[in-house]
KESEPA-713848 format. One record per residue (C-alpha): residue number from 0; x, y, z. Coordinates in pm, whole numbers, plus 50000, padded with zeros to 5 digits. Layout:
N
NUM:X:Y:Z
...
# end
This chain:
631
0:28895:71444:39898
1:28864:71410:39505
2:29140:71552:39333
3:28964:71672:39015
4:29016:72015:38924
5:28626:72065:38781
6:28295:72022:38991
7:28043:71823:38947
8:27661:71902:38884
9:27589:71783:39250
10:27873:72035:39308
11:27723:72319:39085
12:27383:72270:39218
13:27507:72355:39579
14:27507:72747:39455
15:27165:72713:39322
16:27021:72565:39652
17:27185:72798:39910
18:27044:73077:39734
19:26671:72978:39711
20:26748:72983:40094
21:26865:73323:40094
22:26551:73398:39961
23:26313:73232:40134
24:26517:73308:40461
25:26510:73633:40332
26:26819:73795:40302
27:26785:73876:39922
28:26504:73880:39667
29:26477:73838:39249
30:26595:74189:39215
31:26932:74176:39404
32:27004:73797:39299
33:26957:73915:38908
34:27149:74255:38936
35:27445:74032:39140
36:27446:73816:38856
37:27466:74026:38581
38:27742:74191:38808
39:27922:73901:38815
40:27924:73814:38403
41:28071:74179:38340
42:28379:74118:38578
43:28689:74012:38439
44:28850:73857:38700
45:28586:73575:38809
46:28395:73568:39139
47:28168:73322:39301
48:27850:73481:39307
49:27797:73458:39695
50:28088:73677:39737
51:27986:73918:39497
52:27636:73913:39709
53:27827:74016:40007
54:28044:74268:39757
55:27706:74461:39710
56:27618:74489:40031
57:27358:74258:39992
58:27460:74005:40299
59:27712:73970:40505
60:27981:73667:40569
61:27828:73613:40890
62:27472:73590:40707
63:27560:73323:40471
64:27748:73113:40785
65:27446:73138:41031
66:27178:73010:40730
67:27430:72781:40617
68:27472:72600:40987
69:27126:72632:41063
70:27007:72462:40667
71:27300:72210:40622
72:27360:72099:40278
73:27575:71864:40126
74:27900:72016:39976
75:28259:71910:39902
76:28551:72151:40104
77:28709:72251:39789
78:28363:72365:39620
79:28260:72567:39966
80:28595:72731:40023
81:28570:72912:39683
82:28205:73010:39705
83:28226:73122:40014
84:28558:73334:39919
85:28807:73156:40140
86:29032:73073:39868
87:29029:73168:39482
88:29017:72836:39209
89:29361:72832:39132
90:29442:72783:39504
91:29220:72493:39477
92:29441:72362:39202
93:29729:72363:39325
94:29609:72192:39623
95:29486:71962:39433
96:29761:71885:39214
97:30032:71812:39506
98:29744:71606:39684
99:29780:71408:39317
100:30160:71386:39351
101:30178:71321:39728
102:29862:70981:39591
103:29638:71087:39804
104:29820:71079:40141
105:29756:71408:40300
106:29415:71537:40296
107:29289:71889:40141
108:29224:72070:40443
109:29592:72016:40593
110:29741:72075:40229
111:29607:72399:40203
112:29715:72492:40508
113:30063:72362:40480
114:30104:72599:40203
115:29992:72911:40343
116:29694:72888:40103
117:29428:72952:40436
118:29520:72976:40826
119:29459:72677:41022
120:29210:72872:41257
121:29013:72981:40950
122:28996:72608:40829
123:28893:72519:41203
124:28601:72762:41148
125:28532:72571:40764
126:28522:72280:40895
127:28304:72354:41236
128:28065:72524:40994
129:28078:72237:40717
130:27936:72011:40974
131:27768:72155:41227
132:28027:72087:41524
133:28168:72195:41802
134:28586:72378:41769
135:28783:72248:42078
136:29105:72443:42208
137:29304:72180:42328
138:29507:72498:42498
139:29180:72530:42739
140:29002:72251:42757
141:28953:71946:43042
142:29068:71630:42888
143:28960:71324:43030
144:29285:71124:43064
145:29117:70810:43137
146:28982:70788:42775
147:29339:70781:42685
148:29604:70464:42696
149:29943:70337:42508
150:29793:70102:42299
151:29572:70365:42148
152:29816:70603:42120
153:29966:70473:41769
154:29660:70500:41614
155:29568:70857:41780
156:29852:70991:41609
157:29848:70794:41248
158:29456:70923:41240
159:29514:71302:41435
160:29259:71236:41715
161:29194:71292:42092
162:28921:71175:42323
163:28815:71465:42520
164:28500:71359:42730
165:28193:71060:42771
166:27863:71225:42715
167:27539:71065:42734
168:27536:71031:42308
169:27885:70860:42301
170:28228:71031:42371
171:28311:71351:42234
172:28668:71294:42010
173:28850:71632:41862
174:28988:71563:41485
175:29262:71751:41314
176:29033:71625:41022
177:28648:71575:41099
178:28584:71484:40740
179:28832:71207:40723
180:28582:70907:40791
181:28834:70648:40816
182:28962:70844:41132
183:28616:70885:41275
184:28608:70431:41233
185:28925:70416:41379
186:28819:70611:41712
187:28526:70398:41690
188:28713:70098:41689
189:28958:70164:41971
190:28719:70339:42208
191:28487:70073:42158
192:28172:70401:42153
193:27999:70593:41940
194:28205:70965:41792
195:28066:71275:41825
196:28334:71427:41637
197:28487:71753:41712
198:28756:71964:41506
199:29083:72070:41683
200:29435:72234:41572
201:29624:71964:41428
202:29912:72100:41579
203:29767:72108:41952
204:29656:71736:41881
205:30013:71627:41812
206:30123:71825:42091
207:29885:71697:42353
208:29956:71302:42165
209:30330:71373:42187
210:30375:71478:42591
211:30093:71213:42653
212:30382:71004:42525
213:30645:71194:42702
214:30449:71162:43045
215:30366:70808:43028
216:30640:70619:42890
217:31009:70603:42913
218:31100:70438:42556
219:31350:70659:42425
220:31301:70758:42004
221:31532:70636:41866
222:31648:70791:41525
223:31513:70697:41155
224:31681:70427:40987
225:31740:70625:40676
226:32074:70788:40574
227:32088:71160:40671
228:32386:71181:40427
229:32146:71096:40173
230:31865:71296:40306
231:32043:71607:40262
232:32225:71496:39905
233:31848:71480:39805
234:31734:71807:39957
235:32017:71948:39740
236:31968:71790:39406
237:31596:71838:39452
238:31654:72236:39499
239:31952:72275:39198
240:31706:72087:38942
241:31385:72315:39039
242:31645:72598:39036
243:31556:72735:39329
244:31772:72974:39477
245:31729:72983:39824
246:31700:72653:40055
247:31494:72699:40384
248:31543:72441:40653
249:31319:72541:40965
250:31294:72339:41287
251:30911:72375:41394
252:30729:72250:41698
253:30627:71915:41534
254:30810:71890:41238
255:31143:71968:41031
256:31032:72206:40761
257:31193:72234:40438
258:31119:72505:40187
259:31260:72636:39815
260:31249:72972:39685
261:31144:72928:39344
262:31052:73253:39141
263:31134:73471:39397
264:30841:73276:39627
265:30856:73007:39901
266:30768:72691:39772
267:30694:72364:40063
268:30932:72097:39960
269:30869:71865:40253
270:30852:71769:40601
271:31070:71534:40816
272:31004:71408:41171
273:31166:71619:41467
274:31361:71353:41558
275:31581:71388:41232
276:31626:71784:41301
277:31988:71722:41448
278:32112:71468:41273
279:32048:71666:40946
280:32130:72045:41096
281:32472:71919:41233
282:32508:71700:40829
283:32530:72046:40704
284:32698:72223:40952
285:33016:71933:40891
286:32932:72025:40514
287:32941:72394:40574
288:33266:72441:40822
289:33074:72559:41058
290:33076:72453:41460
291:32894:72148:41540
292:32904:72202:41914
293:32776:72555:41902
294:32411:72602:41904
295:32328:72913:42109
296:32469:73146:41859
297:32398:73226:41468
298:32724:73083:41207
299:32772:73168:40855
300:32983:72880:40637
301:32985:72779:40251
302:32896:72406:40088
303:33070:72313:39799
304:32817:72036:39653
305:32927:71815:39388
306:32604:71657:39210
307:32705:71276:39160
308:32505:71301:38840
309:32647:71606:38663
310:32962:71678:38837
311:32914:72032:38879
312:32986:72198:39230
313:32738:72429:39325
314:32857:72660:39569
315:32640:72743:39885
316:32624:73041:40150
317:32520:72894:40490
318:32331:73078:40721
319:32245:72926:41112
320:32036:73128:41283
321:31917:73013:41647
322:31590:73005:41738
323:31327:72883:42030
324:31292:72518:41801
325:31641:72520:41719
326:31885:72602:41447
327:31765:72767:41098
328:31919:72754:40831
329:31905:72913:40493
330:32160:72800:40203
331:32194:73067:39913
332:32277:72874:39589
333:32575:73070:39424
334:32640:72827:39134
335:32974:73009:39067
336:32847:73051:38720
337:33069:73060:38394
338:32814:73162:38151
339:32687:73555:38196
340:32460:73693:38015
341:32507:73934:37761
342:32430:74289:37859
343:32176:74248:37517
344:31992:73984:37741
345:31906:74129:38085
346:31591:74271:37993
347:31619:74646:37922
348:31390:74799:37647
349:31581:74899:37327
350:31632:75249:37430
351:31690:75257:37790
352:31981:74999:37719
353:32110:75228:37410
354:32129:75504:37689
355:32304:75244:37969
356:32580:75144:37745
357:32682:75461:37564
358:32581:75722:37898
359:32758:75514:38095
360:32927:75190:38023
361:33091:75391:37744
362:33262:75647:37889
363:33578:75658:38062
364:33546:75753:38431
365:33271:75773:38688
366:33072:75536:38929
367:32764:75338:38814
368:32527:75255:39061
369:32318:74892:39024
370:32064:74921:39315
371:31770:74696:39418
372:31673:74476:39684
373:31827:74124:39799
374:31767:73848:39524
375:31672:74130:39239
376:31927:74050:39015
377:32175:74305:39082
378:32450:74079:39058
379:32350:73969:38746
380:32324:74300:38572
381:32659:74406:38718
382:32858:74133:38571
383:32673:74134:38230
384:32804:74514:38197
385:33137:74387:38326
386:33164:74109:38068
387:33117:74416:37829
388:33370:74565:37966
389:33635:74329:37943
390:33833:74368:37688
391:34223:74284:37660
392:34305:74629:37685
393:34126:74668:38027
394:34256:74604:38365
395:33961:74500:38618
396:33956:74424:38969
397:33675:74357:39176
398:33657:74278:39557
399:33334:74118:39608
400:33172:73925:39933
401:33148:73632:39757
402:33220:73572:39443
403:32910:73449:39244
404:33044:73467:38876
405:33356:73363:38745
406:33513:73593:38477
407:33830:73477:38255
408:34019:73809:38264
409:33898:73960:38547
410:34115:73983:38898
411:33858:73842:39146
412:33895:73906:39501
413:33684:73716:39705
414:33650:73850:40091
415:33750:73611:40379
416:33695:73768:40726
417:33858:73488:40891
418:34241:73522:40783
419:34181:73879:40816
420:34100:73973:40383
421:33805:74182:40494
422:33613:74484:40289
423:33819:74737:40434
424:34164:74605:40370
425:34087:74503:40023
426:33996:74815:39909
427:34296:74996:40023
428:34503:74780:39836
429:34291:74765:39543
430:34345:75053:39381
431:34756:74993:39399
432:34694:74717:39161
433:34659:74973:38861
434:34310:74853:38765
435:34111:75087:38493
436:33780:74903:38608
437:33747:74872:39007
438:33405:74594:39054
439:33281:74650:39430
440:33037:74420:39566
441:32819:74608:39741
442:32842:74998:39908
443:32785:74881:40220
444:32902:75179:40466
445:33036:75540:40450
446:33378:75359:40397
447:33348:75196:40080
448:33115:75489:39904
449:33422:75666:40019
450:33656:75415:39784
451:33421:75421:39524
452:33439:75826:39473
453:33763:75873:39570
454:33828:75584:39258
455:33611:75786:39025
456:33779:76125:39131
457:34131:75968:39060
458:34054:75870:38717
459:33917:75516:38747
460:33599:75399:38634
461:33361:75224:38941
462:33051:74967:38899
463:32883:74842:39232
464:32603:74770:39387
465:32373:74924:39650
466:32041:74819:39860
467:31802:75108:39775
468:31428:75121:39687
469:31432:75293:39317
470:31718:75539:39153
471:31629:75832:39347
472:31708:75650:39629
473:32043:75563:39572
474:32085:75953:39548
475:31950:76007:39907
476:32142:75771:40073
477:32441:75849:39956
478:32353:76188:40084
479:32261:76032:40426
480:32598:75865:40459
481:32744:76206:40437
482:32892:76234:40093
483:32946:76599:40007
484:32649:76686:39703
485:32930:76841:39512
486:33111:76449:39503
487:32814:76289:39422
488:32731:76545:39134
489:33065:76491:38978
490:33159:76125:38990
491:32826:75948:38966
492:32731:75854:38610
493:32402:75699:38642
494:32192:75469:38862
495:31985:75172:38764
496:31721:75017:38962
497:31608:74723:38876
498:31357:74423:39063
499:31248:74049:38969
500:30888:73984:38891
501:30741:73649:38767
502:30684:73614:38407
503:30333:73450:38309
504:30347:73116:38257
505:30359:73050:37872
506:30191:72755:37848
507:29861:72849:38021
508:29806:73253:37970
509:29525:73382:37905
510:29402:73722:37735
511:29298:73922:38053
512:29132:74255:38060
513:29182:74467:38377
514:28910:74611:38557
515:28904:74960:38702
516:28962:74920:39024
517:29259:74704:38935
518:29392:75006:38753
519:29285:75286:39019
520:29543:75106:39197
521:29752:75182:38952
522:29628:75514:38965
523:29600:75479:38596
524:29301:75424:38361
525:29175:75230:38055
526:29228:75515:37840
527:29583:75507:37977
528:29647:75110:37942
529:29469:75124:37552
530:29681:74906:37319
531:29810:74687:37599
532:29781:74268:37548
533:29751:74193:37898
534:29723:73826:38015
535:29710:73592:38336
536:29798:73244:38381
537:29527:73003:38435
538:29717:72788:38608
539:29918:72434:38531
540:30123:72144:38601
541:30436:72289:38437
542:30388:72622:38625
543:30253:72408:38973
544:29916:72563:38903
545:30043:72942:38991
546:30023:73093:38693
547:30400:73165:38664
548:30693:73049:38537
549:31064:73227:38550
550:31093:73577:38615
551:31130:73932:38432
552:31330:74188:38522
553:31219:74551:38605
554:31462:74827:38510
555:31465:75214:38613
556:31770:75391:38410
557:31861:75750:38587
558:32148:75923:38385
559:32288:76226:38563
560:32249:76542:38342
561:32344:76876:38430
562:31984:76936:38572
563:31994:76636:38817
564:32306:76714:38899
565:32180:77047:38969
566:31916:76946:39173
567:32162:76733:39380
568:32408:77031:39473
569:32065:77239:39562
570:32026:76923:39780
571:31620:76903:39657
572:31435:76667:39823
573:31321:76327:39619
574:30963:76499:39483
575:31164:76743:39331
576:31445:76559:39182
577:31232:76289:39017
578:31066:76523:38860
579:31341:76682:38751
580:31477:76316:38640
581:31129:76253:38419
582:31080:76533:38284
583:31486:76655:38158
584:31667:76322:38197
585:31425:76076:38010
586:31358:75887:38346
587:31135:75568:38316
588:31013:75437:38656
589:31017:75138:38784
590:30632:75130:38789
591:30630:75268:38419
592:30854:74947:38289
593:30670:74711:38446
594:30347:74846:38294
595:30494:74829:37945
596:30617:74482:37997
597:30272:74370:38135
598:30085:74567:37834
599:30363:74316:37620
600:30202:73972:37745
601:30578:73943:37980
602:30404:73951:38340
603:30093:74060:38483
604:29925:74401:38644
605:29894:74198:38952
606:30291:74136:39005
607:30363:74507:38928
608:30136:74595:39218
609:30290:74349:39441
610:30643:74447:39349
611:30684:74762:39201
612:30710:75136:39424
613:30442:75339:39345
614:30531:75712:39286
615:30281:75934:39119
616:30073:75859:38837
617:30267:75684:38564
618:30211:75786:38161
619:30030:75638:37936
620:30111:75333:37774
621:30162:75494:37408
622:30408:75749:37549
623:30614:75495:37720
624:30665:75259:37492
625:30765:75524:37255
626:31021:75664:37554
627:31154:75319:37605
628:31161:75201:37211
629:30913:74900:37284
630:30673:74742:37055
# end
């Protein structure tokens, strides 16, 4: 495939073509082609006109497919996967952009499916419609072994292809690609017929190609000649310098997958050969302390990486987790950082932070609550109000599961199941050390909530985390683990919420103006969103063509007033005490932040939607900006 991002006219007059057949055939007239079109110049987010056809009511998918198969014209994938709404343009990008980086060796098709852009059954349908040919489940259908032998066998595999039956026109061969025409001259060549070509899973191709090779010949494989040790060193590096935070190693059916977490979103990294899955599972497991031998059951351990070219260590969590292709495993980057950021830097508007430090960090006793999902930054905002905190005159001590910042000052207790320094046992000594500060980890049980109150009733002042959807929420549950209302009301200071969404790449946003239906979704309106700069990323190289790059955070600030606390010893359900929290407590939702940072250029309506809990109808954009002390 060509890797240009722009179409050419031969591209551009594919549109123009297929609907003159819609008309003749027809499915549409003047009228509905003209109103489409002027449809499609007042939307804001761009469609392909054929899918705004089908938007109307006008056709259906099945329509355009049927006049399409039955009136073949000549058209490149990319171009008829976006006007036939399979995938948007900037899926087509970055398809085409690591098709540029891998030069050229993968084709589209398997690219896009590789990254989860379309299914592989969707693509079979593409390409089956693209050219007029048959799909063949390899899961179903009579092969003709004869057709088959060892010496073609290398070539089957480099060129993803299997002979399925002689028919009177030449033999009938299933592709993983039927566009690739260098495949379709290599069956040529080594069946020594003419191809009617076929399109198959690429995955049952390999499948059938690799027990073929199982059945029929006893060579054993042996393993790569390339260093695991250096493999994995790579993997590492690789991950630390696109500061990913998450590494995904997955044993498939065919292949070793790896995979980053970049943004908060899995990002493909590469694929090795199955045959390497062992040597490089069992590389980490040595690196990660874990049990070599054992392979039935899941294993936690840690890596302590030292980059050859920096010297820093970056410190890992290990996770193995068995499955049916073998082990999984998932490395957490720590980092043990030294540098925090100052609580001026996390991302709260002007006022809502003015409220966090002096309604809570401020004063002398009481547990604050950090709550949000894995990977929202929690941990992050936790230590940045810690690092406030610690001052020469003030004793802290935290007990944490593990440690993932380093603080000069601070008595760091890192929890070690294994010679026995578990939750529980730490946090009945904890409070003997005569700490004015107690840091837990994480409330993870009816125990340590316990702790924390019992702490705050005793004079100390708490900060910990909790897994909860919004502020509210951390309320509930606290309720739900049985914690008397009257507790609750008296020692909990306030509760922030908080989530990661990605930030709009700088380098290629664009103004954007949403459309209604984007903000009924919102249940909001324009009136509501007036005075907002909203923008999108086109897409780019530096952002790999998402329209992202680095993440916001999302912050929802509850301080506990005499009316919440009210509400909480009347034990009102959630309805009842958000309102309570919006309307007497200056509550700012989750929702509500994350339209004020999108109406400031920061991220996009589209990642608040994804991200955010929806509760209600939010305010509008005037009032909250005026709440939270943003320009």
């Amino acid at each position: 495939m060509s890797s240009e991002p722009s179409f050419s006219n031969a591209d551009a007059s594919f549109t123009k073509t297929f609907l003159n057949l819609l008309i003749e055939q027809g499915l549409i007239d003047e009228v509905k082609l003209n109103y489409a079109q002027r449809v499609q110049a007042r939307l804001e987010s761009p469609k392909p006109l054929l899918v705004v056809l089908i938007d109307l009511g006008y056709v259906t998918h099945n329509q355009l497919v049927q006049v399409f198969r039955s009136h073949p014209i000549k058209v490149k994938l990319g171009r008829f996967l976006i006007e036939f709404g399979y995938i948007g343009s900037n899926d087509l990008q970055l398809a085409l952009a690591a098709q540029k980086q891998q030069a050229g060796q993968k084709r589209l098709g398997e690219i896009l499916v590789e990254r989860n852009l379309i299914s592989e059954s969707k693509m079979l349908e593409v390409l089956a419609d693209l050219m007029g040919i048959t799909v063949i489940d390899l899961s179903v259908a009579i092969v003709d072994q004869t057709l088959m032998s060892l010496q073609m066998l290398k070539g089957a595999k480099k060129h993803c292809f299997v002979p399925i039956e002689k028919q009177p026109d030449g033999v009938l061969v299933a592709f993983g690609d039927p566009l690739d025409n260098t495949a379709i001259d290599a069956a040529h060549h080594l069946l020594g017929a003419e191809i009617i070509p076929a399109v198959g899973r690429q995955s049952q191709i390999l499948r059938y190609l690799l027990n073929y090779e199982h059945n029929t010949s006893q060579e054993k494989i042996s393993t790569a000649e390339q260093s695991v040790v250096a493999i994995v060193n790579r993997i590492f590096d690789d991950a630390v310098r696109q500061e990913a935070s998450d590494i995904h190693i997955e044993p498939l059916e065919q292949k070793l997958r790896i995979r980053f977490r970049i943004d908060g979103l899995m990002v493909h990294y590469q694929d090795f050969p199955s045959k390497l899955s062992q040597a490089l599972i069992s590389r980490i497991k040595v690196l990660a302390g874990a049990d070599i031998a054992e392979k039935r059951r899941h294993q936690d351990g840690r890596v302590l990486f030292e980059q050859a070219a920096t010297n820093h260590t970056i410190d890992m969590r290990a996770s193995f987790f068995s499955t049916i292709n073998g082990e999984k495993i998932v490395l957490r980057l720590l980092n043990r950082k030294t540098e925090l950021l100052d609580i001026q830097e996390v991302g709260m508007a002007p006022l809502m932070l003015e409220r966090f430090i002096h309604d809570s960090l401020d004063v002398p006793t009481g547990v604050v609550i950090i709550t949000g999902p894995t990977g929202s930054g929690k941990t992050t905002t936790l230590y940045s109000a810690v690092d406030y905190l610690n001052v020469p005159e003030v004793s802290i001590v935290t007990a944490e599961d593990p440690v993932e910042y380093v603080v000069d000052g601070v008595a760091q207790c890192s929890i070690n199941p294994k010679i026995n320094l578990t939750y529980e046992e730490t946090l009945r000594h904890i409070v003997r050390q005569d700490p004015d500060i107690i840091v837990l980890g994480e409330i993870r049980d009816r125990f340590s909530a316990d702790t924390a109150i019992q702490a705050a009733l005793t004079g100390h002042k708490v900060l910990t985390t909790f897994h909860t959807e919004d502020s509210i929420g951390g309320l509930l549950r606290l309720m739900n683990m049985e914690i008397e209302a009257f507790l609750i009301s008296s020692t909990v200071v306030s509760i922030v919420a908080q989530r990661l969404i990605r930030r709009v790449c700088r380098y290629c946003a664009e103004p954007f103006q949403p459309d209604p239906a984007l903000l009924r979704r919102l249940n909001t309106t324009p009136e509501d969103m007036m005075g907002g700069s909203f923008v999108l990323g086109k897409g780019c190289d530096k952002c790999r063509y998402t329209g992202y790059l680095g993440r916001v955070c999302v912050f929802e600030l509850l301080t506990m007033n005499e009316m919440v606390k009210d509400a909480i010893l009347r034990r009102q359900s959630s309805y009842e005490i958000r309102r309570v929290s919006l309307e007497a407590a200056g509550l700012v939702t989750l929702l509500e932040d994350g339209l004020v940072k999108a109406g400031g250029g920061l991220t996009s309506l589209q990642e608040v939607i994804r991200n955010l809990p929806r509760f209600g109808k939010p305010r509008p954009l005037y009032e909250l900006r005026r709440l939270l002390g943003s320009r």
